[in-house]
N, C-alpha and C positions, 0 to 999 in steps of 0.2 A: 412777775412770776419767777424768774430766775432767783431775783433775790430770797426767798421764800422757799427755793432750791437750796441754792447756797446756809441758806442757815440750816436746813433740814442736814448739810451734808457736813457744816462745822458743829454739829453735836454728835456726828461718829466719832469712833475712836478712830489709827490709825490704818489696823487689820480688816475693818470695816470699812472701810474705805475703797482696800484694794480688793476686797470683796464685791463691792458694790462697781468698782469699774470693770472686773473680769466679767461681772455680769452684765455689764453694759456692752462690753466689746463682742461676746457672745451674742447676744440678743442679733449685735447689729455683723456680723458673720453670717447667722443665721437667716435674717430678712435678705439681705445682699443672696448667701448664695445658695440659696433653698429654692428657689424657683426653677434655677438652673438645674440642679439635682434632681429634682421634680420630673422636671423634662426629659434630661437623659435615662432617666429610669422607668419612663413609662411611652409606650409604644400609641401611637394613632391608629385612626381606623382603620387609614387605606394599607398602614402596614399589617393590623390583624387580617384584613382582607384578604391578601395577597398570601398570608402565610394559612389563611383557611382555604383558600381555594389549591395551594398546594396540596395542603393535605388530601383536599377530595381527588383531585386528580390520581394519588397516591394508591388511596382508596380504591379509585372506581378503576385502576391497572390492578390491582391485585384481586379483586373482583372478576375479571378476566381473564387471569393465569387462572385463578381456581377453578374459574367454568371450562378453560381449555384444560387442566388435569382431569377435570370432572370427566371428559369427556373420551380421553385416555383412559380413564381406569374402567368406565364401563366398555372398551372396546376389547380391554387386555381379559375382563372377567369373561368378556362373552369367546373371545378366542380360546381362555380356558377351558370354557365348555364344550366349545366345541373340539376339542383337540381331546378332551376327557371321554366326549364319545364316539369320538372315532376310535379310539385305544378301545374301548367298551366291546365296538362294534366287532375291530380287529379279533378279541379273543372269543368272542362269542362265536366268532367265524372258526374260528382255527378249532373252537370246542366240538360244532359242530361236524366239522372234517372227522374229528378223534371219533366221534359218534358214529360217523357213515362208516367207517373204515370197522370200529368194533363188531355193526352189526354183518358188514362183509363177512369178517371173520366169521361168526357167529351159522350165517349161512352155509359157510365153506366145511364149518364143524358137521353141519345137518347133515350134509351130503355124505358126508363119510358113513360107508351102512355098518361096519362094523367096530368094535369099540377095542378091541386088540387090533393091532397091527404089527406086521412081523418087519424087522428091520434086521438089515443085515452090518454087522461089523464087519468095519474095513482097516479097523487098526489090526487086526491079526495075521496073520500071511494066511490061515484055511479062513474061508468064510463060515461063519457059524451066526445062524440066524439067532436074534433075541428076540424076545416078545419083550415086549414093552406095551404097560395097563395102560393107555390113556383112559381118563374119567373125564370122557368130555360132559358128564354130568357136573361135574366140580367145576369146570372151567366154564361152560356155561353158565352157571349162577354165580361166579365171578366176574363173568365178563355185564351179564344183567345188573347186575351190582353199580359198577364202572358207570355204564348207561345209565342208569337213574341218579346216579350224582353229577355227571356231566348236563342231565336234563334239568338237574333243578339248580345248580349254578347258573345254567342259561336262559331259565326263568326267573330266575333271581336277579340276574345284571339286566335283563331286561326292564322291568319295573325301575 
């Protein structure tokens, strides 16, 4: 068999030759160190294993930060509301007071029976009485005024 080699390998030429051995040396490079390279470059099971169950681990911790923010942001939503209606409440209140105190006013106008009033100036050294018009018809339907926008702001915040 060899000899049968040999003659196949004295009818190359020279360049053929050393073609024919770089491929031979090649080949046998490759059979040698290709299993090895093989090897090192691909991973076993129990090593995908281990680097899947990292992962879930990973996973299923970040999965638990999110339910524990989850559970932060519905406490901070719900404090906002509740902190939005207590302000609500606050002014509602306060609107109210405005209200009681207009229609005070409003009463204190009533009683008064007449619509001039004589007041006296005290920036002069003689006193000299002024009449001064109060319209408390004016000022009543300005103050009713007041009152019906204070009433429907505070049927308005209510809703």
């Amino acid at each position: 068999m060899f000899n049968y080699i040999s003659d196949i390998i004295s009818k190359f030429s020279q360049p053929q030759r050393i073609i024919a051995l770089m491929l031979v040396l090649l080949s046998i490079i490759l059979i040698t160190l290709g299993p090895s390279v093989i090897d090192s470059n691909t991973t076993n099971c129990d090593e995908l294993k281990t680097t899947v169950s990292n992962q879930r681990e990973q996973i299923n911790k970040s999965n638990e930060d999110i339910s524990e923010l989850i559970v932060k942001v519905r406490g901070l939503q719900k404090q906002i509301i509740d902190n939005q209606q207590e302000c609500t409440d606050n002014i509602i209140e306060r609107e109210r007071q405005i209200y009681y105190e207009i229609e005070r006013l409003k009463r204190r106008m009533n009683s008064v029976s007449t619509q001039n009033r004589v007041v006296i100036d005290t920036i002069s050294e003689i006193p000299s009485p002024l009449i001064i018009d109060d319209n408390i018809d004016l000022m009543m339907e300005g103050l009713n005024k007041i009152q019906r926008n204070i009433q429907q702001d505070i049927n308005r915040k209510k809703d």
